[in-house]
C-alpha positions as semicolon CSV with decimal commas, in nm:
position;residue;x (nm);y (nm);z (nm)
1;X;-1,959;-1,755;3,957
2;X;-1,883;-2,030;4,218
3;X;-1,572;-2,252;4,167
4;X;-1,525;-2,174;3,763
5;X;-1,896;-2,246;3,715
6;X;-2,147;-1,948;3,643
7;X;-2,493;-2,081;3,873
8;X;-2,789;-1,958;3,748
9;X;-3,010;-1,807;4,031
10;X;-3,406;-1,869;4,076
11;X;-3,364;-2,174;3,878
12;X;-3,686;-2,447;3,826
13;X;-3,634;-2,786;3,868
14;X;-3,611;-3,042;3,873
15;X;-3,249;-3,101;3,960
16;X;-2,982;-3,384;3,921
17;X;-2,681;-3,420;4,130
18;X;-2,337;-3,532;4,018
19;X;-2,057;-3,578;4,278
20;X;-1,659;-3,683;4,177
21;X;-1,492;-3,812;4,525
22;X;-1,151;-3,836;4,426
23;X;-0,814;-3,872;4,676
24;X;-0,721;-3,496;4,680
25;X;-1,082;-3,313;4,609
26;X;-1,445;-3,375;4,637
27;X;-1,687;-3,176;4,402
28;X;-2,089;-3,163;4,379
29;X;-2,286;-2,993;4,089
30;X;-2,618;-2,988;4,104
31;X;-2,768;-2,919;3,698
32;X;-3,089;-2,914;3,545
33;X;-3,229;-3,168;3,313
34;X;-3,100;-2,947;2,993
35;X;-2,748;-2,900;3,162
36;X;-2,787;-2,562;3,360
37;X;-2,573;-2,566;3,623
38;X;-2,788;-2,460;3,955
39;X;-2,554;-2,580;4,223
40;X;-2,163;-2,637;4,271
41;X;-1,961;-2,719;4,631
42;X;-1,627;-2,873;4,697
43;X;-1,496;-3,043;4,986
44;X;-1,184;-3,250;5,067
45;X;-1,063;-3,589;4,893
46;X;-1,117;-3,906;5,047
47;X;-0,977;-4,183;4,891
48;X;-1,012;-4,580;5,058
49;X;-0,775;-4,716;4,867
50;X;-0,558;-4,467;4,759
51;X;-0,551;-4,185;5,010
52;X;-0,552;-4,416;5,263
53;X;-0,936;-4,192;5,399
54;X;-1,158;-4,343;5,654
55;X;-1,532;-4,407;5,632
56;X;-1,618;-4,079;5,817
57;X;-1,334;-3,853;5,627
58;X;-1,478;-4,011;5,322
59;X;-1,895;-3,921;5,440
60;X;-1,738;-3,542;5,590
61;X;-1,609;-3,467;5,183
62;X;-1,883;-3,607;5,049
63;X;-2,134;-3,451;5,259
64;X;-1,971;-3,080;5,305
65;X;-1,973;-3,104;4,905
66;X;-2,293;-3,172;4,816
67;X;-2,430;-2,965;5,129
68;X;-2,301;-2,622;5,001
69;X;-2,404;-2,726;4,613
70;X;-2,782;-2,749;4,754
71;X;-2,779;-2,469;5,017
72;X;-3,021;-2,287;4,798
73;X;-3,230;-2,513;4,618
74;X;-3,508;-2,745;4,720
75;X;-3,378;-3,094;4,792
76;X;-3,741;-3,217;4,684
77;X;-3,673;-3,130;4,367
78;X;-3,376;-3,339;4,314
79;X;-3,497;-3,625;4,079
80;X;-3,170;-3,833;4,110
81;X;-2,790;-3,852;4,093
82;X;-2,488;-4,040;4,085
83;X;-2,169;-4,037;4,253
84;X;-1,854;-4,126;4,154
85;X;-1,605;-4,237;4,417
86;X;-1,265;-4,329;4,379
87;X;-1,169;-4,688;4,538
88;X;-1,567;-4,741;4,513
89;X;-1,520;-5,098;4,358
90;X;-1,642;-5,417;4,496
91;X;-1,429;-5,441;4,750
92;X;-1,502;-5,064;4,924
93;X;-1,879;-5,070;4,820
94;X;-2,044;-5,089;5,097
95;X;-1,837;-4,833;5,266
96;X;-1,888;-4,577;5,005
97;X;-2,286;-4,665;4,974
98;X;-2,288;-4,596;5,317
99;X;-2,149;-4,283;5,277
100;X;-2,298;-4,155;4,987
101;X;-2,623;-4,217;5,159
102;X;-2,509;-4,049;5,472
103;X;-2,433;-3,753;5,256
104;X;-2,723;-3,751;5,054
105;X;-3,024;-3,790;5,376
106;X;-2,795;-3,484;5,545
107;X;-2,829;-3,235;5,196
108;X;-3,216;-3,388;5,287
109;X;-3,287;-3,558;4,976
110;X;-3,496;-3,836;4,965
111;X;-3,441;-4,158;4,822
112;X;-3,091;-4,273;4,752
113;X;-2,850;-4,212;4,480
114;X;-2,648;-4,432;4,291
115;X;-2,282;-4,525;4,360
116;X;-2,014;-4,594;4,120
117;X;-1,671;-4,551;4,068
118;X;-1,493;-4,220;3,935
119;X;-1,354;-4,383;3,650
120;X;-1,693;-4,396;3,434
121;X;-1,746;-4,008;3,545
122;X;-1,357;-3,933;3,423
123;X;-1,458;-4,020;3,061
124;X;-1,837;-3,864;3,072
125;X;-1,643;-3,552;3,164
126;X;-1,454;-3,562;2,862
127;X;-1,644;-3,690;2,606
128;X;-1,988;-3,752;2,456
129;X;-1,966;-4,099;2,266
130;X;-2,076;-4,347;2,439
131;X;-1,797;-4,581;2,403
132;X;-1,427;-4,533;2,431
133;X;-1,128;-4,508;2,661
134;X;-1,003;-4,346;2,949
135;X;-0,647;-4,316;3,116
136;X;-0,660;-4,199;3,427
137;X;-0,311;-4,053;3,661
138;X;-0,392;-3,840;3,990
139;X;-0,368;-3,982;4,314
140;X;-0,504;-4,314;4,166
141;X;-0,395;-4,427;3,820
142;X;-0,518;-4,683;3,547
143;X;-0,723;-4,736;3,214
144;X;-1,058;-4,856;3,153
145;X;-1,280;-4,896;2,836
146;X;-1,617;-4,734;2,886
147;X;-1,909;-4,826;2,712
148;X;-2,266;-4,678;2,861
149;X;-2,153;-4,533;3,187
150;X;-2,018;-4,883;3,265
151;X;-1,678;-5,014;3,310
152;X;-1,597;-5,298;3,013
153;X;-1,259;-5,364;3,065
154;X;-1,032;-5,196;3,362
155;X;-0,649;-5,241;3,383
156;X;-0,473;-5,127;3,744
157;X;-0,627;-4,892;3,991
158;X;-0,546;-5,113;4,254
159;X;-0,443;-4,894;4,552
160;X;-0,116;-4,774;4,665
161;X;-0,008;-5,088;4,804
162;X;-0,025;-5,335;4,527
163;X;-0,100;-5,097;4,185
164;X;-0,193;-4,727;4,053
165;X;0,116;-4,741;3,920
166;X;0,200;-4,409;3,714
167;X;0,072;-4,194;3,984
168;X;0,125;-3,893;4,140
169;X;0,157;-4,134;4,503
170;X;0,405;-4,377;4,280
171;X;0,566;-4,125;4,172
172;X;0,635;-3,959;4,477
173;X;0,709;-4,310;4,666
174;X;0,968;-4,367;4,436
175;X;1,155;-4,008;4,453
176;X;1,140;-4,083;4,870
177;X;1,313;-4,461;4,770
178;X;1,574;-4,257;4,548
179;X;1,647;-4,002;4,807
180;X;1,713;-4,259;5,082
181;X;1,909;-4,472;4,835
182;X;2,163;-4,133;4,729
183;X;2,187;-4,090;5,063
184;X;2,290;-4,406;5,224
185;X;2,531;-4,527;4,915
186;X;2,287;-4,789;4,738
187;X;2,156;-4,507;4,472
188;X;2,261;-4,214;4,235
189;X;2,304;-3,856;4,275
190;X;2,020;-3,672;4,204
191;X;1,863;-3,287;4,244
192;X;1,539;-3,471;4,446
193;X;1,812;-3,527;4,735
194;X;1,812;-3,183;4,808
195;X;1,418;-3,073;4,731
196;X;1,258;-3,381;4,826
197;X;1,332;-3,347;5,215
198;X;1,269;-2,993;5,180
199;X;0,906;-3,037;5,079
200;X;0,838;-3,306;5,307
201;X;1,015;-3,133;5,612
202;X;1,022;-2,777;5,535
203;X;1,226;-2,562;5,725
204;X;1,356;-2,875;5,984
205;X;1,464;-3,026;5,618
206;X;1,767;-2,693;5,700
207;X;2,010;-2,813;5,940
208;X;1,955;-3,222;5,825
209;X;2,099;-3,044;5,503
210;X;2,317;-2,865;5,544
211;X;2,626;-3,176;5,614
212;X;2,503;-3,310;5,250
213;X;2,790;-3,389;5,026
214;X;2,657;-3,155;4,759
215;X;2,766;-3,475;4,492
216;X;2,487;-3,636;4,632
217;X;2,213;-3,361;4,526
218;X;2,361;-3,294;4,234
219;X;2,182;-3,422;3,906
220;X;2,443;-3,631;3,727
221;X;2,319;-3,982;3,811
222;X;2,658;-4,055;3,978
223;X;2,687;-4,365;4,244
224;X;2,697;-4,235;4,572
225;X;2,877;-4,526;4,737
226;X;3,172;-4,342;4,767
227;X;3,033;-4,001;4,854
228;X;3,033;-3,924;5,219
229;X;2,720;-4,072;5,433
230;X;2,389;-3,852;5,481
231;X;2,385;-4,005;5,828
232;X;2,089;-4,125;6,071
233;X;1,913;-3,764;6,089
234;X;1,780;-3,688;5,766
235;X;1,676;-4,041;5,667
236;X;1,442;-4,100;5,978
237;X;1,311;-3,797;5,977
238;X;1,181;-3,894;5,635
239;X;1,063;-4,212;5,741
240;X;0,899;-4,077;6,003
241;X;0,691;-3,794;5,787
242;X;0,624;-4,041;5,524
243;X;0,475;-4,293;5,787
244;X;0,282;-4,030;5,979
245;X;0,079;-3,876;5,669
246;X;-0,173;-4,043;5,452
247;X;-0,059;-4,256;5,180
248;X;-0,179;-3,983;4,937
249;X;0,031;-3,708;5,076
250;X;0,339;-3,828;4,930
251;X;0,197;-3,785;4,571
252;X;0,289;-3,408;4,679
253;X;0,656;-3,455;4,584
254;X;0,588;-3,544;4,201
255;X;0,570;-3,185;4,108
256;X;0,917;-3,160;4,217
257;X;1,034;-3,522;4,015
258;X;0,865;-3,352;3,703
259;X;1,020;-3,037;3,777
260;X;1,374;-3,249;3,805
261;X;1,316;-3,419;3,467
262;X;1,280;-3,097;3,247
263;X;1,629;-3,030;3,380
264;X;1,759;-3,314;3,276
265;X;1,815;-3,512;3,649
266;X;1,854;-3,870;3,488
267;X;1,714;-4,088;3,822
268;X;1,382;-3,809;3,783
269;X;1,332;-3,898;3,387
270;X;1,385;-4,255;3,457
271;X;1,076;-4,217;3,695
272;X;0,881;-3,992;3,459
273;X;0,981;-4,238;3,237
274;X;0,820;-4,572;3,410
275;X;0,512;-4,378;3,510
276;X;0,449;-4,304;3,121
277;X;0,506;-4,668;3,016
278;X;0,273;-4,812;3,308
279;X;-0,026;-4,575;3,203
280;X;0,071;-4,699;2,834
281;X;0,084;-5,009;2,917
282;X;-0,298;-4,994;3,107
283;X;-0,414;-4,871;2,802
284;X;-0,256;-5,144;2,603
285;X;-0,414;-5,393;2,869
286;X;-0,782;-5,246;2,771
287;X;-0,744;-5,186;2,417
288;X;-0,902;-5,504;2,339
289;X;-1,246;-5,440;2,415
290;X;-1,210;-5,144;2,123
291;X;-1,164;-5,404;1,905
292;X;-1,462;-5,391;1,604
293;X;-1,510;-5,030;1,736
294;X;-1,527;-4,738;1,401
295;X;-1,622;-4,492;1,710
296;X;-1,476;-4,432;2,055
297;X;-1,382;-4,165;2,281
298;X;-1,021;-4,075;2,382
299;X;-0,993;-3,936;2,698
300;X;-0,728;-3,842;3,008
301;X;-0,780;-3,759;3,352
302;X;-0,629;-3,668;3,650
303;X;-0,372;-3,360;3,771
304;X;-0,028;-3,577;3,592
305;X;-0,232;-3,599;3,262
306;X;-0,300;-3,207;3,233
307;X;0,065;-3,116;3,172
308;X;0,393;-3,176;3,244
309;X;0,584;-3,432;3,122
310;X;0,434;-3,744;3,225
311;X;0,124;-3,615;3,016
312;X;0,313;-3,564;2,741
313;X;0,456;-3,898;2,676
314;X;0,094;-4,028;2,764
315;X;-0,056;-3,824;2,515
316;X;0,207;-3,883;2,263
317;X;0,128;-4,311;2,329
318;X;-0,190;-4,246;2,305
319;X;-0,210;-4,098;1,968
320;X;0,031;-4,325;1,811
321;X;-0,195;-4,569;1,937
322;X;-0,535;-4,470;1,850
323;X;-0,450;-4,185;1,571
324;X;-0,654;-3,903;1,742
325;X;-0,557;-3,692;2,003
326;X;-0,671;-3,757;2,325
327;X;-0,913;-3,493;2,498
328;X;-0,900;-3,381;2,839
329;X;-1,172;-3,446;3,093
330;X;-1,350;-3,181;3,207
331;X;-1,537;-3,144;3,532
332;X;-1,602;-3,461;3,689
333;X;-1,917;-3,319;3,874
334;X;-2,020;-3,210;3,605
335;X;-1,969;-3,557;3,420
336;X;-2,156;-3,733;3,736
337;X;-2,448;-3,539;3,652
338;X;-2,455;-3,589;3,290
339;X;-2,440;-3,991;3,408
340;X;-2,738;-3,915;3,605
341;X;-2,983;-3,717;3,344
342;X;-2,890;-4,024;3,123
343;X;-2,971;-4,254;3,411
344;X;-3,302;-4,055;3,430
345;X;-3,339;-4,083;3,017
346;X;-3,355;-4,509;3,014
């Protein structure tokens, strides 16, 4: 059993390879043409737009994945694949062509396989129909409507800078903009004053502490213009973690605003709370192209959408919306490579 997935030794080709790239993890499976799984390897996220990853981080997870999925098969056996790669749109295609390739002649394959984005791999993951919808929350969030393997209609998954709002990096770049605002007088009081440093500074997050006007970490939603000052310590400290890491890392803190809302912090469920209603909202954007359908596929992806609340009020949208509930994607890999024995089918 490798990674969750039983591989079936001595296997006969030939072989297909599916690969999901995403900001946080990078997975190859390689299966047979009736589904088998002969091959499975993991390797870091890379994200271009997103996580922020560069064109060799994003060719190292893509090749150290797909590398250790082959290690004991024949690469001349592999008939095709596809790989799915998140930020792989237009405007990072070449890059992640360039990449995938890379990764591909190094597992020594021949030929080339095809590129797309994650988002058409999301929904093959979780369901069979060949139309429907997916909404999508990880480190990259948005909606899209499906149909053949190919994206009809796509709402958001824009990149930190100007969309994936709803995600775990939103979400966590708006708990850092709440702490610094509760701590300088322009916010509310709120528990992610107190754990938010903590996970982003660990044990230095201690003494920058410790002079914290425990109103201001407390979860009532109070102003904190007239609690005492955090002072210059704590706040650049922040600033300076947040602007060292990858964009992506700070998606690492949502945990904690999800963790806030169940106990009631009300600047954490207003968060939760405008995360849900973007996703909803990029589904509402797509919904259109659904239009005339009897048939489609429900689906969610990505860590926010498993559990918690942010997947809750998704899934709850969702099902008002379409009257079924929504299923969860499975393996993304795994997906990839169904995409490619269909590929292999036309």
């Amino acid at each position: 059993m490798f990674y969750g997935h039983y591989v079936r030794s001595n296997p006969i080709g030939p072989y297909v390879v599916g690969v999901d790239a995403g900001g946080t993890r990078t997975r190859a499976a390689i299966i047979t043409l009736d589904g088998t799984v002969v091959g499975y390897g993991a390797g870091p996220g890379a994200n271009p737009n997103s996580g922020g990853g560069t064109s060799d981080e994003l060719t190292h997870a893509l090749t150290t994945a797909l590398t250790a999925a082959i290690e004991d098969l024949d690469p001349a056996l592999v008939a095709g694949g596809v790989f799915g790669i998140a930020g792989a749109g237009s405007a990072n295609r070449p890059r992640a062509v360039a990449s995938a390739g890379a990764a591909w002649q190094a597992a020594g394959i021949a030929g080339e396989p095809e590129v797309i984005t994650d988002i058409p791999v999301a929904f093959a993951a979780g369901s069979t129909e060949p139309v429907g919808i997916v909404v999508f929350a990880g480190t990259g969030a948005g909606a899209a409507v499906i149909n053949a393997g190919e994206i009809e209609r796509r709402a958001d998954a824009n990149g930190y800078l100007i969309g994936d709002e709803g995600s775990a990096v939103w979400i966590g770049r708006e708990a850092v903009r709440a702490v610094m605002r509760a701590c300088d007088g322009r916010g509310r009081a709120t528990i992610l004053a107190d754990t938010v440093p903590r996970a982003l500074l660990g044990e230095a997050a201690t003494p920058l502490l410790a002079g914290l006007t425990p109103g201001i970490a407390a979860p009532s939603g109070t102003p904190t213009a007239s609690l005492a000052w955090c002072g210059t310590d704590l706040a650049q400290a922040i600033i300076k973690k947040v602007y060292a890491g990858q964009p992506a890392a700070i998606g690492g803190v949502a945990p904690l605003v999800s963790a806030a809302a169940e106990a009631g912090d009300p600047v954490a469920l207003e968060i939760i709370e405008g995360a849900v209603r973007h996703l909803l909202e990029d589904a509402d954007a797509v919904r259109p192209a659904l239009d005339g359908r009897e048939a489609f596929g429900v689906v969610v992806a990505g860590s926010l959408l498993e559990s918690g609340p942010v997947a809750d009020g998704v899934r709850a949208g969702l099902y008002v919306r379409f009257g079924v509930e929504p299923v969860s994607a499975g393996d993304g890999a795994l997906g990839a490579a169904r995409l490619a024995v269909h590929r292999l089918e036309r």
